[in-house]
TORBAKOL-430355 format. One record per atom (N, C-alpha, C): residue in one letter; x, y, z. Coordinates in steps of 0.05 Angstrom, whole numbers, plus 5000, padded with zeros to 4 digits. Each point is the difference from the previous one (the first is absolute). Example, Ala and Ser with C-alpha at 12.3 -4.5 7.8 and 13.67 -1.06 7.14 Angstrom:
residues 2
a526448865156/a498250245000/a501850245000/s499350214986/s501650245001/s498550225014/
***
This chain:
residues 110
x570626858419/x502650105006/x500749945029/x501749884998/x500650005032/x502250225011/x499350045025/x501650285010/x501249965026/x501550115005/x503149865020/x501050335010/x498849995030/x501650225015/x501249995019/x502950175001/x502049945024/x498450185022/x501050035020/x499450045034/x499150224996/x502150224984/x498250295000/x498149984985/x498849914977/x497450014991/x500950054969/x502849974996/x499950144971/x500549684982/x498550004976/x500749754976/x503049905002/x499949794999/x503549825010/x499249764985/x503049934987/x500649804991/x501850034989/x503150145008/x502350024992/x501549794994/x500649864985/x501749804997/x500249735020/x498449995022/x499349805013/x498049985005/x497949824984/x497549905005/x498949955026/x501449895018/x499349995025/x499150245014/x501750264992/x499250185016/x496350135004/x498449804977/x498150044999/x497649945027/x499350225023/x499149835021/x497749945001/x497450154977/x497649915010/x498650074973/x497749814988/x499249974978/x497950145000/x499450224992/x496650185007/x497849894976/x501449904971/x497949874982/x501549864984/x498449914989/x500849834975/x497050014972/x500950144982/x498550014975/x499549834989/x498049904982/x500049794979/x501749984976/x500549834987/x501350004990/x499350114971/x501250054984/x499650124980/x500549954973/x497949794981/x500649854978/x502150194976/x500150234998/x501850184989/x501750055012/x501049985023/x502950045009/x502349914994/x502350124993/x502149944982/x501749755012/x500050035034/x500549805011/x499049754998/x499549804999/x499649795017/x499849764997/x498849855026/x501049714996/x498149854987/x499449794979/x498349954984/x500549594992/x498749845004/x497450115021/x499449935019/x497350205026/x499850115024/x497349875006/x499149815011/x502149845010/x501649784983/x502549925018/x501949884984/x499449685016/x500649774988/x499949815014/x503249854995/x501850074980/x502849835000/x501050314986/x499750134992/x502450134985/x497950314997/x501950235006/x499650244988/x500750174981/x499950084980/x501550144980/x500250325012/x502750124984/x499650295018/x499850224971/x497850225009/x500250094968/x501150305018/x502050174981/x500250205009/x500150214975/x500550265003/x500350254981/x502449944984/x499950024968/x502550054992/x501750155009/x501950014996/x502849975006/x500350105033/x498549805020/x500450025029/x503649895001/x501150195014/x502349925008/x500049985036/x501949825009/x500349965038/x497649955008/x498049874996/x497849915020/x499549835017/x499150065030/x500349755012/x497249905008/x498749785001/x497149925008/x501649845027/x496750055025/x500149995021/x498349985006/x498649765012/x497649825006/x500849925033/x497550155019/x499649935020/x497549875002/x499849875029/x497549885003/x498550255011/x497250035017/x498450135006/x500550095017/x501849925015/x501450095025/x502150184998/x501350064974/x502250185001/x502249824990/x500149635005/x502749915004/x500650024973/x503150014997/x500250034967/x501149644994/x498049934974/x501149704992/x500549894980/x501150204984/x501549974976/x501250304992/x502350104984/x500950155000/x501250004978/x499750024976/x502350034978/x500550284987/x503149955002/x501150294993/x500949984966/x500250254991/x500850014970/x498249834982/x497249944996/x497949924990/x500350064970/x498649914980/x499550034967/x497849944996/x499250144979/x497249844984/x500249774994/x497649835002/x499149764998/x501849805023/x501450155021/x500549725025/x498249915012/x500149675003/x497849885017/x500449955024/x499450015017/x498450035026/x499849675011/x500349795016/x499549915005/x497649985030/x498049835004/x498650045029/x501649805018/x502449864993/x500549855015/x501350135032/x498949955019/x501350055026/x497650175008/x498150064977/x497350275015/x498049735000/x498450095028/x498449924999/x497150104992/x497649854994/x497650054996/x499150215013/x499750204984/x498750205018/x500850354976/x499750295018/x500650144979/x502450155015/x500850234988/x503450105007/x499450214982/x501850195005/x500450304995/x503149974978/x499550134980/x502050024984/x501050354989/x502350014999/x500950204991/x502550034989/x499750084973/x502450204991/x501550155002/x502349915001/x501550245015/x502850104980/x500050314995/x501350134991/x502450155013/x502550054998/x502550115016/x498150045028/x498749755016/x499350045023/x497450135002/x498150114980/x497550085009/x498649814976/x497249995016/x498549864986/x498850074980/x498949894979/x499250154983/x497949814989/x499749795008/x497249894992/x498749745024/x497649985011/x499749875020/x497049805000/x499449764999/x498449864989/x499749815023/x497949814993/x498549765018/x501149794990/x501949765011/x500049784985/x499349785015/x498549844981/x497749745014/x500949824999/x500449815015/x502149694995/x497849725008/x499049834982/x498949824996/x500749765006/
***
């Protein structure tokens, strides 16, 4: 799980991803999780699996640094993912629900 706190110390991620300033972990990923991207690593294309009937989701893929480098808003089951523009290496992904996260994973790019 990755976890995102504003200045006073309390959990943040209101509707702008950015406001996220400092990464304290990142969990493994989790072959039962309702989320995710499949498959990890990806070398041309990602499929996205999510919960029935997910409505408004947005996935949001930074590199390791924080920078965010891909962003898609209003997401569905089974959209693919392209790696084009990511480079080789791994990135932080997350789900995002009316602005909070709700699912957060490793993605590996080949």
């Amino acid at each position: 799980m990755l976890e995102c706190f504003s200045v006073n110390g309390q959990p943040a991620l209101t509707g702008d991803p950015t406001s996220c300033l400092l990464v304290t972990s990142i969990a493994k990923a989790n072959p039962s999780e309702p989320y995710s991207l499949f498959p990890n690593p990806i070398s041309e294309k990602a499929s996205i699996r999510l919960p029935a009937n997910t409505m408004q989701l947005d996935l949001l893929v930074t590199d390791m640094s924080g920078r965010i480098v891909l962003w898609l808003k209003d997401i569905r089951n089974g959209c693919m993912i392209s790696r084009e523009g990511l480079s080789k290496g791994m990135y932080v992904y997350r789900f995002i629900s009316s602005g909070i996260p709700v699912s957060t994973g490793k993605l590996v790019v080949n």
